[in-house]
N, C-alpha and C positions, 0 to 999 in steps of 0.2 A: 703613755703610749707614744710610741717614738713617730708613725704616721701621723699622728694629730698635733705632736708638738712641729713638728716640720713644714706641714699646710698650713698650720698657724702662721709658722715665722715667714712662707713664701707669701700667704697672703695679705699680711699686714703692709708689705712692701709693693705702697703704690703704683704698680708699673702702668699706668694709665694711660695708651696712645691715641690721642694726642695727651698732654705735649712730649710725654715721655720723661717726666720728674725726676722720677726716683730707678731710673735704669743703673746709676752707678750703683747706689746701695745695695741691690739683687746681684748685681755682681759681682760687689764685694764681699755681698753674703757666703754668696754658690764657689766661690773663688778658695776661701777660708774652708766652705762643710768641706768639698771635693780635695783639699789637701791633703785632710785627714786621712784619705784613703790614699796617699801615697800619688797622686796624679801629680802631673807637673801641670801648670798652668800659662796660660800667656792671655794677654790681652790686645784686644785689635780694637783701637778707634780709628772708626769713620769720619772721612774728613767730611767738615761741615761744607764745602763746597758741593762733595757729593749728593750731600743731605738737601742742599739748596735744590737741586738738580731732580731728584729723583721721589720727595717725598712729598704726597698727595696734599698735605695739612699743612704746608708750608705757609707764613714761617712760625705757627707756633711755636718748631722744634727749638727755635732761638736760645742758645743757651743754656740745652739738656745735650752733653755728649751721648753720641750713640757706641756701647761698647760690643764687643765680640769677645765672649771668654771662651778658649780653646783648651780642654784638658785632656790630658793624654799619657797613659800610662805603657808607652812602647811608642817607638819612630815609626814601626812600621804596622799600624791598627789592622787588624782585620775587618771591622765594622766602624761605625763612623756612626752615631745618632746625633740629630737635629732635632732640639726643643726650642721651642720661643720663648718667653720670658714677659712680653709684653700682655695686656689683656684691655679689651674694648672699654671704655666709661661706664660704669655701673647703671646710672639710669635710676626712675623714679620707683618708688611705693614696694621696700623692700620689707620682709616679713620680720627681719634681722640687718645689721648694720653687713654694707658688703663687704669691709676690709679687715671684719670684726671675726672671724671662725665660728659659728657656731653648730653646735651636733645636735640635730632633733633626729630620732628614732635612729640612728648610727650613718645620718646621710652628714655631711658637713655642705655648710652652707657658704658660699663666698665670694666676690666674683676672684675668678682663676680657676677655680676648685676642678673644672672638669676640662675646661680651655685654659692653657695645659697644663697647670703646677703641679695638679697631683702624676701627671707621668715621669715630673723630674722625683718627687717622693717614691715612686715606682721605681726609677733608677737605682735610685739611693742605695734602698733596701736589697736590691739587686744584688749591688758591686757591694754591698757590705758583708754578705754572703760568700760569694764569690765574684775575685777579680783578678782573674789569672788570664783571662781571654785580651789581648791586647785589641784597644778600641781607643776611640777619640771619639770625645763629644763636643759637640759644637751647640751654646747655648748665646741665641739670638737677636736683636731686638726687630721691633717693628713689621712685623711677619702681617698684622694687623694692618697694617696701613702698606700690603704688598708685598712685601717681601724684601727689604731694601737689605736687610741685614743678611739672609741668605745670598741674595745676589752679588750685594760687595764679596762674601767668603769665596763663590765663586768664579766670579767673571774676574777681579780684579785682584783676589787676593792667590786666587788660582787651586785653588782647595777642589780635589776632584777623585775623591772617595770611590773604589769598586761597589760599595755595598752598604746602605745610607738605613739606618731605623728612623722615621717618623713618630711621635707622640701624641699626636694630634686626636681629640676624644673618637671613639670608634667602637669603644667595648659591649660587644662581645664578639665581633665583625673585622677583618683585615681590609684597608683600603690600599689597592693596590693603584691608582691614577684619582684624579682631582677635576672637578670643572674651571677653568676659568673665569676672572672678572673684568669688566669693563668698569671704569670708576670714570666719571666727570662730571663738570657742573654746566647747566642749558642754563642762560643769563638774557631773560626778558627786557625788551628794551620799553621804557612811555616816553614820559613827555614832566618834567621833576616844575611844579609849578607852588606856590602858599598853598594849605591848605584849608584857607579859606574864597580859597576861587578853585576850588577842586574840580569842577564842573569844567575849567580850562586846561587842566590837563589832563593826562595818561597815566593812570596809576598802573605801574608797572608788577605791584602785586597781585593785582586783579588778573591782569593779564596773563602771569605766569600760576596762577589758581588754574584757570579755565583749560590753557595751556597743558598744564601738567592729567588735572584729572581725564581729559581727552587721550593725553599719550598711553597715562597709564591702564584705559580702557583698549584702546588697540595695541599696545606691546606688552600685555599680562595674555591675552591669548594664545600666545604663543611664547612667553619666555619667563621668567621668574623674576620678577623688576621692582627694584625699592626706590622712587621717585621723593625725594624732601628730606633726607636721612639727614642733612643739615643745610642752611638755607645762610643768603648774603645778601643786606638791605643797604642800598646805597646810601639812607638816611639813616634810619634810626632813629628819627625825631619826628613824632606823629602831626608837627606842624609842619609836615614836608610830603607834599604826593609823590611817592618814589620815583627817580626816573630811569632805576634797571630796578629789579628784585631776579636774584639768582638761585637754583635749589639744583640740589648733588642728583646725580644720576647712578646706577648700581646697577651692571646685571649679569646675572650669570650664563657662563659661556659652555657648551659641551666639548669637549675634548676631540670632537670629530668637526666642528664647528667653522668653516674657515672665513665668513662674514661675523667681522665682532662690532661694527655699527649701522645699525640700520636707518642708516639719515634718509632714507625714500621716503619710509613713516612717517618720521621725524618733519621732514619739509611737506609732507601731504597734508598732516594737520596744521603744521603752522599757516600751511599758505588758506587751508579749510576756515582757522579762526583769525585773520589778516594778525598774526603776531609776528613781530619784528624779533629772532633771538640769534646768536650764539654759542656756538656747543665749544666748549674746552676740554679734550681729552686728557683726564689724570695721570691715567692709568689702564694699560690695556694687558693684559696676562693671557695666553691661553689656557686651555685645558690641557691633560697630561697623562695618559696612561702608561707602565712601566712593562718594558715587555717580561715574559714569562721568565722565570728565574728559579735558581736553585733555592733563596734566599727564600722567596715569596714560599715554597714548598717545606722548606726548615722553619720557615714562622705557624706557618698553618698544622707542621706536627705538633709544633710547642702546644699551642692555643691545644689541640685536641688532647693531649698528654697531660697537661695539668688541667682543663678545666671540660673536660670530656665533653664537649660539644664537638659539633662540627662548624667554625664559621664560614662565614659568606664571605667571600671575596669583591669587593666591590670598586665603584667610583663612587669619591665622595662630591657630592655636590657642595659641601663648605671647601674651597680652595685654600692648600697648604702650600710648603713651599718645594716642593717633589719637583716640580717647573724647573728650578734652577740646580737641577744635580742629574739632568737628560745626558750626561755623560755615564752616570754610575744606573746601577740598580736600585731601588727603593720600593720600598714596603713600610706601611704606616699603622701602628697598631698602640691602641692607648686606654688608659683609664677610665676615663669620661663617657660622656655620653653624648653624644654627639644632638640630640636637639635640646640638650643643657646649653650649648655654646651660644653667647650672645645674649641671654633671657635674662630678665629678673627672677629674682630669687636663685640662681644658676646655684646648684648641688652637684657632690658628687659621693658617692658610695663608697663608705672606706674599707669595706670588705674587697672592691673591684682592684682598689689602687694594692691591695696584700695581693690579690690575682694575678694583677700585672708585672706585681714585681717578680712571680713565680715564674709566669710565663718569660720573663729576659731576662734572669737567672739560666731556666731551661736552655733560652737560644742562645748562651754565652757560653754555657758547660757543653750545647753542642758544637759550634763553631770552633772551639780549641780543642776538641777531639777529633772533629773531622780535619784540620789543620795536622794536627796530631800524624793522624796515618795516612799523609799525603806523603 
């Protein structure tokens, strides 16, 4: 089965961010399948100064190139789809190995499978149907960690598409805007003394414990906040009382939203618990809504024509990379499932990814007829 041999070979291919290992080999892969359908290909490496500059996990990325595969079957594309290629750290106490494919009851298990590999196996099977519609795909890195690879394609590399398909898991649902993230690290300061005269200093763990459960008690009120998602110990040597302990900040932004840090908060409790800290902005993205579109209305017949529902049209509150293509229009419609993204055990339905590929088959054989009798 040609879906499951494909998810196989996408998912065995570590693309892990951080550090980003094995990004060339997936696009050497994607580079070779997408040949065979007659695309031409090009490669765009990100300079690593860039990457110094703009990437949250810095410097992990040390000596992992970041690539940009562009394939393109006509100069002049009528559609233009953006997939990532990257996929978050698998994480603990999986039912199945996560780089392993496995199929229980026709779900395939893996991590990518739903964020996003099965929407490039979506593709696939698309353009291997039909590929008469002139299109460019642009497949990505580091979408995970921001968006770096979309934003090099557009701010600097100057790539500015009418009409953008997203991949991003959504099925059975169109997402037509995105919330945005705020990413940084709050970096508690003590007092670094032996840890056996502990009693004389400031253990800075402590401090950013107390610290953090406080924040995350009055900024979960009111917004969606992952506090400790990875953390930074000045020692690292239990015979040492810390004298910072630092832990990541995460949270999601509405797209109507025009305050994206709320240091009032922030300083209310620290000044509440006498804690000395440091906030270092990583990463700041808005949110994004795309306006109304002929496009957004051509995907939504798709969706109803091959899979007779009616979907929702929505805002995704996982942020994709729709932010940096606020020139074109965009509509994000995918395989996956969207509260698969980021979980263990992450599944995806391979009945959905044969769906999807129907469904952008359908918007391909429309877009070149409607082209057609223009």
């Amino acid at each position: 089965m040609m879906i499951v041999s494909l998810l196989r070979d996408l998912i065995e291919i570590q693309t892990v961010n951080p550090p980003g290992k094995d990004y060339e080999t997936i696009v050497n892969y994607l580079k070779d399948l997408f040949s065979r359908l007659g695309f031409k290909t090009e490669l765009i490496t990100i300079p690593e100064e860039y990457i110094d500059k703009n990437y949250i996990y810095s410097p992990q990325h040390k000596g992992y190139k970041r690539v940009i595969l562009i394939v393109k079957n006509s100069r002049e594309p009528l559609l233009h789809f953006n997939f990532h290629y990257d996929v978050v750290p698998p994480g603990d106490n999986w039912i199945t190995e996560p780089f392993k494919l496995k199929i229980i009851d026709n779900k395939a298990f893996g991590r990518g499978t739903s964020d996003m590999k099965g929407a490039i196996v979506s593709l696939y099977l698309a353009l291997l149907r039909f590929n008469e519609t002139p299109i460019e795909i642009a497949f990505v890195p580091d979408e995970e960690s921001g968006g770096i690879g979309s934003k090099y394609l557009t701010e600097e590399i100057g790539i500015k598409p009418k009409e953008v398909i997203f991949g991003e898991p959504s099925f059975p649902n169109i997402y037509i805007g995105h919330y945005g993230i705020i990413r940084g690290v709050i970096k508690v300061f003590g007092k670094q003394v032996h840890a056996s005269m502990a009693n004389e200093g400031v253990n800075a763990f402590l401090e950013a414990s107390k610290f953090a459960l406080k924040l995350n008690e009055e900024l979960s009120k009111k917004y969606n906040i992952n506090l400790g998602g990875y953390t930074i110990n000045s020692s690292n040597n239990d015979g040492i009382v810390p004298g910072f302990f630092a832990f990541s900040y995460y949270r999601a932004i509405s797209p109507n939203e025009d305050k994206l840090f709320d240091k009032e908060i922030v300083d209310t409790v620290s000044k509440e618990l006498g804690i000395n800290y440091e906030f270092e902005i990583k990463s700041a993205i808005p949110g994004y809504v795309s306006k109304e579109s002929d496009l957004t209305k051509q995907l939504e017949y798709c969706v109803k024509s091959v899979l007779n529902i009616n979907p929702e049209k929505l805002v995704s509150s996982l942020r994709y990379d729709a932010i940096f293509y606020k020139d074109s229009v965009s509509v994000n419609f995918g395989p996956g499932d969207p509260k698969q993204a980021h979980i263990v055990n992450e599944y995806i339905e391979l009945k959905n990814i044969e769906k999807t590929s129907l469904v952008y088959e359908y918007l391909l054989r429309e877009k070149i007829k409607s082209f057609k009798n223009t």
